[in-house]
RODO-2510 file (C-alpha; in nm, 4 decimals, decimal comma):
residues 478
     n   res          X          Y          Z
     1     x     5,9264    -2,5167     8,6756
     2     x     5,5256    -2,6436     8,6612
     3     x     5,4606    -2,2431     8,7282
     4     x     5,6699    -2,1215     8,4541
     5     x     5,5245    -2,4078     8,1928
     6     x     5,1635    -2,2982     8,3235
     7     x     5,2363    -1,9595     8,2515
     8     x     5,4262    -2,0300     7,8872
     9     x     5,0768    -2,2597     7,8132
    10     x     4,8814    -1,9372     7,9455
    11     x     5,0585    -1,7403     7,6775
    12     x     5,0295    -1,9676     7,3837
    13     x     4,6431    -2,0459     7,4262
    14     x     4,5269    -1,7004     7,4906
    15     x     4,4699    -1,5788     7,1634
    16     x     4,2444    -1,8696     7,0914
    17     x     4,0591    -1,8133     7,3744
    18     x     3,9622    -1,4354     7,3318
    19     x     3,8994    -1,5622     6,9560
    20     x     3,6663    -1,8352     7,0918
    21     x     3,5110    -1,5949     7,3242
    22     x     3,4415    -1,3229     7,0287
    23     x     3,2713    -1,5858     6,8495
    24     x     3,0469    -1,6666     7,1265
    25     x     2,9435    -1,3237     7,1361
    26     x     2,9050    -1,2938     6,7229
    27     x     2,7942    -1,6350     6,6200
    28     x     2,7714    -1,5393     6,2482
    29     x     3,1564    -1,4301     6,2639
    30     x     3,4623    -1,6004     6,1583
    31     x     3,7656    -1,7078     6,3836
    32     x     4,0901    -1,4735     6,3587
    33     x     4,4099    -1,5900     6,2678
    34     x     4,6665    -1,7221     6,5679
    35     x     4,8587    -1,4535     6,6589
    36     x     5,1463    -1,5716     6,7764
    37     x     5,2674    -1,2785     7,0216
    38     x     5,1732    -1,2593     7,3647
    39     x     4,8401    -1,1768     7,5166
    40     x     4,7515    -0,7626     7,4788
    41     x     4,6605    -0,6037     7,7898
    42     x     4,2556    -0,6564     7,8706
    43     x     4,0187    -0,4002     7,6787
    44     x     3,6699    -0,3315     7,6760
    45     x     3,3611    -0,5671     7,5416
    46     x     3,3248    -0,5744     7,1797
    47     x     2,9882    -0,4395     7,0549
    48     x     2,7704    -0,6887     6,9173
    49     x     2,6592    -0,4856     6,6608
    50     x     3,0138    -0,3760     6,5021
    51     x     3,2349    -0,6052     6,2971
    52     x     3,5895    -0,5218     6,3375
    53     x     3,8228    -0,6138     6,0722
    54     x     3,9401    -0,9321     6,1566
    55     x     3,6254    -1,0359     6,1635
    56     x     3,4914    -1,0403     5,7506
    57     x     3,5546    -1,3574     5,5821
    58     x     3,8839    -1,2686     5,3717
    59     x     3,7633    -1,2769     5,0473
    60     x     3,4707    -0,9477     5,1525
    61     x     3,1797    -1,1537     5,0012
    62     x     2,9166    -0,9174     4,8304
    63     x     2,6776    -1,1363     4,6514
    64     x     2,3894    -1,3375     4,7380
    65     x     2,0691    -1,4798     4,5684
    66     x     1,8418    -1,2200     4,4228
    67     x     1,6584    -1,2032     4,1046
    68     x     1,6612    -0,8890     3,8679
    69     x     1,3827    -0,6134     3,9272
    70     x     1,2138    -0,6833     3,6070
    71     x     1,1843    -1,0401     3,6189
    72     x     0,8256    -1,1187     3,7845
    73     x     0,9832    -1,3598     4,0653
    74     x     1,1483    -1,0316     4,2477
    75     x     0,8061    -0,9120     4,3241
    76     x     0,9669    -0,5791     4,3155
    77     x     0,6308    -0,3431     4,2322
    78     x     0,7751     0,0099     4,2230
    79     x     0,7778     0,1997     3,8781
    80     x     0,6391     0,5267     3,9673
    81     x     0,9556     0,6840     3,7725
    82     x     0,8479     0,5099     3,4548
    83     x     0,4621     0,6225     3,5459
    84     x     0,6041     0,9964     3,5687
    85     x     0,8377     0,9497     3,2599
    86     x     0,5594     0,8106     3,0311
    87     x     0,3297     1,1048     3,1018
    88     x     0,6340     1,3130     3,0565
    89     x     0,7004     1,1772     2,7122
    90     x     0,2883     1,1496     2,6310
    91     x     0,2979     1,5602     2,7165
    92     x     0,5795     1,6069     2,4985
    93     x     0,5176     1,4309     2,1850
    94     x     0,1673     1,5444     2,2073
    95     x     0,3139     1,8848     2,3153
    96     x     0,5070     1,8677     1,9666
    97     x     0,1809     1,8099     1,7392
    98     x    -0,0323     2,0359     1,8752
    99     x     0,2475     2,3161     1,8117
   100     x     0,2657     2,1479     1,4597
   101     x    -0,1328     2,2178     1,4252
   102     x    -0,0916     2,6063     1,5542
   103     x     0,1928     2,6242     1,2746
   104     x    -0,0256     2,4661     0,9826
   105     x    -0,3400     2,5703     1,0810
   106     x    -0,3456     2,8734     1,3179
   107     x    -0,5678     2,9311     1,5753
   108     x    -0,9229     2,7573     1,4670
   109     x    -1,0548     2,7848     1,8519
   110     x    -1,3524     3,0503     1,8181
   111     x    -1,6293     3,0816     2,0984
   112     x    -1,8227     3,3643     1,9034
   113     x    -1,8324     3,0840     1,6280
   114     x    -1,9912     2,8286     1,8352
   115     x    -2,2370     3,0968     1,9978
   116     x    -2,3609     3,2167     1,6693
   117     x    -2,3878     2,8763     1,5290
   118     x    -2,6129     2,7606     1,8140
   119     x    -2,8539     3,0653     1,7520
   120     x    -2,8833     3,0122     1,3586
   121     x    -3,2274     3,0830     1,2581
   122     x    -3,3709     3,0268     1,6582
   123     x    -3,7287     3,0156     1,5004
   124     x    -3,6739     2,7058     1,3704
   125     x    -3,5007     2,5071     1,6497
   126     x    -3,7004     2,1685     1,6212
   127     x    -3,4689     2,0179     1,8290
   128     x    -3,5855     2,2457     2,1453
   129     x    -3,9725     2,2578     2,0251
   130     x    -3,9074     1,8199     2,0479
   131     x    -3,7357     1,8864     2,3852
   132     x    -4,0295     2,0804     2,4865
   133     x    -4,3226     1,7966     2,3579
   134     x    -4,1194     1,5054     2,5124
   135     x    -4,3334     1,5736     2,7874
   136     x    -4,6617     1,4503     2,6440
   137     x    -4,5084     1,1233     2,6966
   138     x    -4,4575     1,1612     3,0626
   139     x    -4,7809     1,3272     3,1343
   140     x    -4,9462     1,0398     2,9630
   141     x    -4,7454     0,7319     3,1262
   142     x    -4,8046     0,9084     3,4590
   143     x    -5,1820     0,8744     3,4052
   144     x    -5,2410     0,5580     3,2601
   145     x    -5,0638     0,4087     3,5831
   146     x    -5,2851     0,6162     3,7371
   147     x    -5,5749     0,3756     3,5219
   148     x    -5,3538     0,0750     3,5810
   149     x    -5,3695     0,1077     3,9448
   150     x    -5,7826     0,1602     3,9689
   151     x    -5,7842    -0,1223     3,8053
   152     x    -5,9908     0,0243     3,4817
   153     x    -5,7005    -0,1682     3,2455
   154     x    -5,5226    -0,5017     3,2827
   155     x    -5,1411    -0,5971     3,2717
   156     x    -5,2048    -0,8002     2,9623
   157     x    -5,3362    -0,4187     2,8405
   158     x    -5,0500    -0,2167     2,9033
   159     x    -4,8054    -0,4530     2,7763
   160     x    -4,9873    -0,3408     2,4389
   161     x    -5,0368     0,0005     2,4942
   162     x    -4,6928     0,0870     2,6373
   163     x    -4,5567    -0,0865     2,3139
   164     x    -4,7290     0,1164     2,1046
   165     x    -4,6237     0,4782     2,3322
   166     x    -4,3130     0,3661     2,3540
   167     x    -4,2273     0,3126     1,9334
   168     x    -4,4129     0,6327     1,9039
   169     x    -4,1270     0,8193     2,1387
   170     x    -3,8439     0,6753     2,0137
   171     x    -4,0040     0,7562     1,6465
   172     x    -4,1368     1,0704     1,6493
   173     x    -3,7926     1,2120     1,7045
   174     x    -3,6209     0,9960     1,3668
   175     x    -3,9788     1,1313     1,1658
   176     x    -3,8744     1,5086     1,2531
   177     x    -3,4858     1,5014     1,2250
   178     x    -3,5132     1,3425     0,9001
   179     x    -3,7556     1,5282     0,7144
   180     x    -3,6051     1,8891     0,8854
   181     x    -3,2511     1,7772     0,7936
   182     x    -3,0978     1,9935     1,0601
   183     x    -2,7755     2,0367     1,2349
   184     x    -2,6801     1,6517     1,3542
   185     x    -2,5144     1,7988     1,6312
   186     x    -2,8196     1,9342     1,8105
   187     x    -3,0435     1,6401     1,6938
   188     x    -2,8241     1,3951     1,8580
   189     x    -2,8437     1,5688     2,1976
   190     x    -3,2184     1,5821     2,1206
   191     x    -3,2072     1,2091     2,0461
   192     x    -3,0415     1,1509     2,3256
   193     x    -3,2499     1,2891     2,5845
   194     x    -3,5195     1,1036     2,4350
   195     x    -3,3567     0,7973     2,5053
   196     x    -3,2857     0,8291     2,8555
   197     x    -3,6823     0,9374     2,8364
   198     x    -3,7371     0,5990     2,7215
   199     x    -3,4742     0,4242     2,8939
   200     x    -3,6751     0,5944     3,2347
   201     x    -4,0329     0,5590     3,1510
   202     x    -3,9559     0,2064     3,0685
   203     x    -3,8119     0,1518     3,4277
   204     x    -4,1290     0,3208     3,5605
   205     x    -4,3934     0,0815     3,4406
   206     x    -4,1932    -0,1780     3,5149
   207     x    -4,1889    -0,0763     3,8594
   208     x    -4,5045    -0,0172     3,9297
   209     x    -4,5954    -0,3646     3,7239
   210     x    -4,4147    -0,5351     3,9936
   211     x    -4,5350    -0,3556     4,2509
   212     x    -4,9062    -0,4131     4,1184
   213     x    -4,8360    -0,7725     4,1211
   214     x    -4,7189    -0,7819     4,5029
   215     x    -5,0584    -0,6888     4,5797
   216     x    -5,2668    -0,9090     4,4038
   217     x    -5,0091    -1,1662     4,5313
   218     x    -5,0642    -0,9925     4,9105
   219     x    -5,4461    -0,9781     4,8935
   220     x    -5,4891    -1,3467     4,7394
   221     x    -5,3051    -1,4402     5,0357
   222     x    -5,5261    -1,2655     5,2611
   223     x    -5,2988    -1,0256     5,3898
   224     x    -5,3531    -0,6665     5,4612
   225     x    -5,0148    -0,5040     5,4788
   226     x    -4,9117    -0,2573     5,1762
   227     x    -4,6755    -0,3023     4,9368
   228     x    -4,4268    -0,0988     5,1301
   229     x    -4,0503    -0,0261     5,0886
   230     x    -4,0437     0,2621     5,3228
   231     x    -4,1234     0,3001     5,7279
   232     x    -4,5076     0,3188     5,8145
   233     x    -4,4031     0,7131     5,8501
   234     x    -4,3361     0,7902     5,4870
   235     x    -4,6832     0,6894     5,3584
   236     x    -4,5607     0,9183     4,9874
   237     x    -4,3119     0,6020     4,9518
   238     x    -4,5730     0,2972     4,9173
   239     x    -4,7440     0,2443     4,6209
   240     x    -4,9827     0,3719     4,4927
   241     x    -4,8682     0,7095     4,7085
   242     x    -4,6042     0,6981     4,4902
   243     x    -4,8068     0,7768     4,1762
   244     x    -4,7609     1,1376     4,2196
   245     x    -4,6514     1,4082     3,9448
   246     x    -4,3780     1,5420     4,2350
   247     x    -4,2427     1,1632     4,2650
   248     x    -4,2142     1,0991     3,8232
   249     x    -4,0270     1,4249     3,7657
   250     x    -3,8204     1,3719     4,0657
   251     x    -3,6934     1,0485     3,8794
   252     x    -3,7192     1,2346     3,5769
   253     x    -3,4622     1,4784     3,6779
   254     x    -3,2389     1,2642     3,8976
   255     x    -2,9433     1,1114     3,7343
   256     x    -3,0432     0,7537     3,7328
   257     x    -3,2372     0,5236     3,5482
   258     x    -3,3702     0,3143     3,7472
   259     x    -3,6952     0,3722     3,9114
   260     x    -3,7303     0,3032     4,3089
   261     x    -4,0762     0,3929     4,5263
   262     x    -3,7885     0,5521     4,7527
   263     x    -3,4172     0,6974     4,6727
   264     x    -3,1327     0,7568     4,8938
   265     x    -3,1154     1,1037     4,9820
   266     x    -2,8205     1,3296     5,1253
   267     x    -2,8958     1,5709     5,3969
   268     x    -2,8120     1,9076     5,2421
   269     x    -2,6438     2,0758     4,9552
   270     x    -2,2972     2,1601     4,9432
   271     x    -2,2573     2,5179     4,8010
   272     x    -1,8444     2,4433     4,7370
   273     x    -1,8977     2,1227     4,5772
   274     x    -2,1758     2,2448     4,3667
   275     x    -1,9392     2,5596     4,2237
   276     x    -1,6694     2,2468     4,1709
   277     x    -1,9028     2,0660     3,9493
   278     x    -2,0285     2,3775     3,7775
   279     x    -1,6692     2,4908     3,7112
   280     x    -1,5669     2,1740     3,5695
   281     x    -1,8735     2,1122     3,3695
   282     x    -1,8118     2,4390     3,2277
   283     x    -1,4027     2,4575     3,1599
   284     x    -1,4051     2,1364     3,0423
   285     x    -1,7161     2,1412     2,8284
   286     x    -1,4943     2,4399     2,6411
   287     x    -1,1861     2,2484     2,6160
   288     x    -1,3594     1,9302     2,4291
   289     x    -1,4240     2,2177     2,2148
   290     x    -1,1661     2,3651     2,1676
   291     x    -1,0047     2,0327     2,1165
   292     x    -1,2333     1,9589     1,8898
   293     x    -1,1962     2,2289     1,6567
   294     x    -0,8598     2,2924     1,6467
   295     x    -0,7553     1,9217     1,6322
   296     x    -1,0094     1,6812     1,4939
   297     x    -1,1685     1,8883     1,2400
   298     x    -0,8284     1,9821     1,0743
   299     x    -0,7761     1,6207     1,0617
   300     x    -1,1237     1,4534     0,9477
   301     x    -1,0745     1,7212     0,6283
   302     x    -0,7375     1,5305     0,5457
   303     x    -0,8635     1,2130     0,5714
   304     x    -1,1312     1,2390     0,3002
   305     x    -0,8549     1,1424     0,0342
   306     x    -0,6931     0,8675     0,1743
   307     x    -0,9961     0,6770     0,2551
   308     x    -1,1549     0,7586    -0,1127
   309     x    -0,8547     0,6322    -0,2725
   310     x    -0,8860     0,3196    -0,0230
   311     x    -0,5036     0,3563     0,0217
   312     x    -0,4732     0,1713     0,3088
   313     x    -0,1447     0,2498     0,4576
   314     x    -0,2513     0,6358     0,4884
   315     x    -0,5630     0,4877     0,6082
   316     x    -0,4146     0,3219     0,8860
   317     x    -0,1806     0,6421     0,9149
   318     x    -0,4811     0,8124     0,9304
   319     x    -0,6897     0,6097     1,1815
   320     x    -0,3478     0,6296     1,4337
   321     x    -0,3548     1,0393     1,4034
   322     x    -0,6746     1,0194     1,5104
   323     x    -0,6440     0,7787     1,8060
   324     x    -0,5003     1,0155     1,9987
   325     x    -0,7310     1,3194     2,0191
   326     x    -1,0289     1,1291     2,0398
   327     x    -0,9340     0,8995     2,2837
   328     x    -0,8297     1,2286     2,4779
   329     x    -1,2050     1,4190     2,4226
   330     x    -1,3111     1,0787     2,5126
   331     x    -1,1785     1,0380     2,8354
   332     x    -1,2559     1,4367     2,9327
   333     x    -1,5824     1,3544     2,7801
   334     x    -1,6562     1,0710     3,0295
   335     x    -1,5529     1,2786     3,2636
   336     x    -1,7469     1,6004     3,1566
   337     x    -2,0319     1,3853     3,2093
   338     x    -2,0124     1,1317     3,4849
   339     x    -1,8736     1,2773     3,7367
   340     x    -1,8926     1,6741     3,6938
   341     x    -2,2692     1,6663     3,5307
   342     x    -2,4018     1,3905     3,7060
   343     x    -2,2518     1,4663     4,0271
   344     x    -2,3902     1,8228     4,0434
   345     x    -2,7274     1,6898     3,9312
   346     x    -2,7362     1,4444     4,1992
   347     x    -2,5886     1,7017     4,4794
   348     x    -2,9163     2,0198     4,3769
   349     x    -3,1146     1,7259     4,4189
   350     x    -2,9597     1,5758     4,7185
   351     x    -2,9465     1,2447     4,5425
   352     x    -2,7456     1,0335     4,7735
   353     x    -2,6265     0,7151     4,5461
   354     x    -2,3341     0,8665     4,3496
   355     x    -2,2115     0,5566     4,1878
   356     x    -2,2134     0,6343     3,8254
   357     x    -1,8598     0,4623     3,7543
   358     x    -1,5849     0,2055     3,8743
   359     x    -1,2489     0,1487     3,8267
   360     x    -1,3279     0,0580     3,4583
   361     x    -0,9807     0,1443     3,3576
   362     x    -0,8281    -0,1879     3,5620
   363     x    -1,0398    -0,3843     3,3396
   364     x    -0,9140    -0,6579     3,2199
   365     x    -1,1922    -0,8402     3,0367
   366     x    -1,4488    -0,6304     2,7750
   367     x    -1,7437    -0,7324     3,0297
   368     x    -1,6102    -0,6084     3,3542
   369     x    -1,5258    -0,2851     3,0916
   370     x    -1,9264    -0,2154     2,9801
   371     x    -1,9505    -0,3850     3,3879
   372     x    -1,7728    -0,0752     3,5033
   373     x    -1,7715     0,2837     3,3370
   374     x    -2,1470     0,3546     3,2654
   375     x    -2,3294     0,2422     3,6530
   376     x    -2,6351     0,3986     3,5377
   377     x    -2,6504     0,1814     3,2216
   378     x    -2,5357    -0,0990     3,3272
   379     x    -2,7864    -0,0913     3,6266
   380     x    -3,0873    -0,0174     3,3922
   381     x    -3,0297    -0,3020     3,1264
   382     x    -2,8994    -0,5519     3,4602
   383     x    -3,2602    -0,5047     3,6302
   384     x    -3,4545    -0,4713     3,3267
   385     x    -3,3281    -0,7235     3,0667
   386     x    -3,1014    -0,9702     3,1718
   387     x    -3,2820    -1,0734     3,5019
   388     x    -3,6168    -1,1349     3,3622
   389     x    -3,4358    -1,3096     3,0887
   390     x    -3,2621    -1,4988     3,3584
   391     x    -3,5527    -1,5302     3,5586
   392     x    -3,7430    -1,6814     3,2301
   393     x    -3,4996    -1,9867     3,1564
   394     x    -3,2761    -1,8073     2,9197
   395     x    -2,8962    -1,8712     2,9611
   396     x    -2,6510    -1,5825     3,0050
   397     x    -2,5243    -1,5839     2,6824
   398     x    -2,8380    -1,5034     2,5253
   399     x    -2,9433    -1,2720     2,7815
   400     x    -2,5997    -1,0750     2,7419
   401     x    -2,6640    -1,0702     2,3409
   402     x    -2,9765    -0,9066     2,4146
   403     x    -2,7898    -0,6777     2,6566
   404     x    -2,5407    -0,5971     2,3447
   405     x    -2,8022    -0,5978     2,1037
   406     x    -2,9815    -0,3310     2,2866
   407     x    -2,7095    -0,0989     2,3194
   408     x    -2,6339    -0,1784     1,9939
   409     x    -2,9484    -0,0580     1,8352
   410     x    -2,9152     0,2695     2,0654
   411     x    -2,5581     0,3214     1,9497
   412     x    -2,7007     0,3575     1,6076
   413     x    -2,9633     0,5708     1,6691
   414     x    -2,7955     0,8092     1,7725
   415     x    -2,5730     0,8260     1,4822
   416     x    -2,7729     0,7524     1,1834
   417     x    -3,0697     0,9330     1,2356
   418     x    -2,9081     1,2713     1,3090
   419     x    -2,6450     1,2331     0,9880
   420     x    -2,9636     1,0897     0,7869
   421     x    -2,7936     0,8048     0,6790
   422     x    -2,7757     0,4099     0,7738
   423     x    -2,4127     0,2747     0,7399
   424     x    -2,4107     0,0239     1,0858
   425     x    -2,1076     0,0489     1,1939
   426     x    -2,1387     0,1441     1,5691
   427     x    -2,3928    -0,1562     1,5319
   428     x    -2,1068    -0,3577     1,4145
   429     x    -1,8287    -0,2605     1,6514
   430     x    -2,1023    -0,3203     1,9452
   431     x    -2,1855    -0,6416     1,8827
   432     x    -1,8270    -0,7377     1,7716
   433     x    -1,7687    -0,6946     2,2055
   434     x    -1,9774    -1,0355     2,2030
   435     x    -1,6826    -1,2299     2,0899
   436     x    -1,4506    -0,9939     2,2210
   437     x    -1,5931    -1,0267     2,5658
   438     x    -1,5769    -1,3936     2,5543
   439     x    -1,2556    -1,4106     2,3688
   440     x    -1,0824    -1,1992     2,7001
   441     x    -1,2818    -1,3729     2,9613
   442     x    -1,1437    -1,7300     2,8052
   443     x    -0,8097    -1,5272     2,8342
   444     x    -0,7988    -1,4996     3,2134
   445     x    -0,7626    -1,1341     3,1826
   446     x    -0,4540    -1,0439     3,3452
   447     x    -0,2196    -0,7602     3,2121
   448     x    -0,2623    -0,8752     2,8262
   449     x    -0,6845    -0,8397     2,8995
   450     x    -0,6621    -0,5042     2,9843
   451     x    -0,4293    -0,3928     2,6618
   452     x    -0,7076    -0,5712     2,4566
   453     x    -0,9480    -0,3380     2,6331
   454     x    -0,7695    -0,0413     2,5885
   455     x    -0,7140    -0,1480     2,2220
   456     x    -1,0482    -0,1796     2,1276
   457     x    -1,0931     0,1875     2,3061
   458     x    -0,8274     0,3527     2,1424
   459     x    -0,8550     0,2129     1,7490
   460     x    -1,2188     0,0805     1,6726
   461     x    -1,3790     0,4675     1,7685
   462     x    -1,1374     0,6895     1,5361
   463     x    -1,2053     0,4078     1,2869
   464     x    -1,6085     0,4148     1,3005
   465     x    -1,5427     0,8092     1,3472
   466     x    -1,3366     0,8356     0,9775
   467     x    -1,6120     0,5839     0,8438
   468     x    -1,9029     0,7824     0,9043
   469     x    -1,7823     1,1044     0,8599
   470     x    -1,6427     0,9847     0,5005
   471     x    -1,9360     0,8654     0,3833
   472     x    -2,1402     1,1946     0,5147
   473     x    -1,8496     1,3764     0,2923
   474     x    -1,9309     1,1610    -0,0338
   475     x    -2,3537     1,2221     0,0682
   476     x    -2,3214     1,5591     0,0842
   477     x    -2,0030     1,7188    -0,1400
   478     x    -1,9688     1,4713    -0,4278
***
């Protein structure tokens, strides 16, 4: 009898038992039903890793706590399809206007056009003959630091005299432009080279200045060492070894504006990367052309109306149609220059130090902007303005409006003197990044700092752009 009851117990608890064992194996799982028939014949382990039926919770949950993609808390960070499906739709819509332009305008795009412009009555190329005589001014800083060094003038001196060269080079080019009234084109490249003359020169005798005053600090404290930034090996690298024609036109010619006794140099020249550069420089330099004349042009010529009228929703119409394009030639122009021109410059000269931009297109306040896509600049006025202003008690707000107001005053320059006529507006939009810089800094930056940037980028140039180029249309044909 106690065998048989054992046996009938043996039978009824077994299925709890295997269930209980299961669930030692899968903790996370969920006890069978009883079954109430007898105990199956032995089989093999259950895998760990495989969930038979009986094992799922009978409801089959599927949801859990998640948030949505979009929302910010997911932390989800992948949107390379909307990346590719924004360029996508930028390539089409823009795709669709320029065949709109072909069908209105035609073709416009004509090298020989551009060629025979450029050659127009060569005798008279003042720009070039300028180009040419911006030398003088080289030849004669050179020497006078030559004077400075020997001692035959004081600091107090120069101060005077390099006011009085410098006004003279930045003038003599606005005294010839205006009173030859030539192609505004050619004079502001003139202009320009002029002011990275300036911009240089200026960096020079400030160089030396401070390297003059090391020694009189060195020798009135007795000591004997040179004023050396170099090893004892490269002698050409102290000063005054420096003050060599070789070493000025070396500076001259590298793509920097900053002066140094000694640069960073690369160990050879790259023949590939030097065809790279020269291709791009090139190819690209004929597409802002071609962009230029078959889309901007076309455009400028409609806009005369609408902005002499003062009708300001074509005018804003108007400024929009423009955004485009010229933030396009903008951004190939950038490129055109800082990284194709500048780079091959710096590799036939094995000059080493080829930071000439950053990642200005993350910024996200206007400062770390003007911070960030022109190195060179941004070195030059850095070192040479707001430092010593720094260095002389002022606070950094009034050493960055001098920064501003500098670039400012450039910015115009080379606008009004080759169209011959004073309107201020890329003075105004520069120093309207004063607020603007302090307006996104108090902003955090962030996401919304970097739309303002872009903004600014995008609207305020096509708008100077239609400003000028209506008012040259009222100087010259009404």
């Amino acid at each position: 009898m106690g065998t048989e009851s054992d046996r009938a117990d043996n039978q009824h608890h077994s299925p709890s038992k295997r269930a209980g064992s299961i669930r030692k194996r899968l903790p996370s799982s969920t006890s069978s039903p009883r079954q109430p028939q007898a105990s199956p014949p032995k089989s093999p382990p259950v895998d760990i890793g495989v969930k038979t039926p009986n094992q799922y919770p009978p409801d089959r949950p599927i949801h859990q706590a998640q948030d949505s993609l979009f929302s910010s808390s997911s932390g989800w960070t992948n949107y390379r399809g909307f990346l590719n499906l924004s360029i996508l739709l930028l390539v089409v819509s823009n795709g669709r206007v320029a065949l709109e332009n072909i069908i209105k305008y035609g073709i416009l795009i004509s090298p020989f056009e551009w060629l025979s412009y450029a050659l127009h009555d060569p005798w008279r190329w003042p720009n070039f003959t300028m180009v040419v005589l911006s030398n003088i001014f080289v030849f004669v800083t050179f020497f006078f630091e030559r004077k400075l060094e020997s001692g035959t003038f004081s600091n107090r001196f120069a101060a005077w005299f390099y006011s009085i060269l410098f006004t003279l080079h930045l003038g003599a080019p606005v005294v010839v432009t205006l009173h030859v009234q030539g192609n505004p084109f050619f004079a502001a490249g003139m202009m320009s080279l002029y002011v990275v003359e300036f911009l240089k020169l200026f960096s020079y005798a400030h160089v030396n200045y401070w390297c003059r005053c090391a020694r009189i600090a060195a020798a009135e404290n007795q000591t004997k060492s040179p004023v050396n930034l170099a090893t004892k090996k490269d002698d050409r690298y102290t000063y005054p070894n420096n003050l060599t024609l070789s070493n000025l036109y070396y500076f001259m010619f590298a793509p920097t504006l900053c002066y140094e006794l000694k640069f960073p140099r690369s160990p050879g020249i790259r023949k590939t990367f030097v065809i790279k550069r020269l291709c791009e420089l090139v190819g690209l330099s004929f597409v802002v052309g071609a962009l230029s004349q078959q889309w901007i042009v076309p455009l400028l010529k409609n806009s005369m109306q609408p902005f002499s009228d003062m009708n300001l929703g074509h005018c804003i119409e108007r400024v929009l149609k423009l955004a485009i394009p010229n933030h396009l030639i903008w951004l190939l122009f950038f490129y055109v220059v800082f990284h194709s021109a500048l780079n091959l410059i710096a590799e036939i000269l094995r000059f080493a130090d080829r930071e000439f931009y950053r990642d200005f297109w993350n910024a996200e306040t206007i400062s770390y902007f003007w911070k960030t896509w022109n190195i060179p600049v941004h070195r030059w006025a850095l070192r040479h303005i707001y430092k010593p202003m720094m260095r002389n008690k002022w606070s950094k707000l009034q050493a960055s409006i001098a920064v501003f107001f500098v670039s400012a005053f450039f910015h115009e320059y080379l606008v009004s003197i080759p169209l011959s006529m004073f309107r201020l507006w890329a003075y105004y939009g520069m120093m309207m990044q004063v607020p603007l810089s302090i307006l996104t800094d108090i902003m955090g930056g962030g996401r919304a700092g970097n739309i303002i940037v872009w903004l600014s980028l995008i609207l305020v140039q096509p708008m100077a752009i239609l400003m000028y180029v209506h008012d040259w249309y009222v100087l010259h044909y009404t």
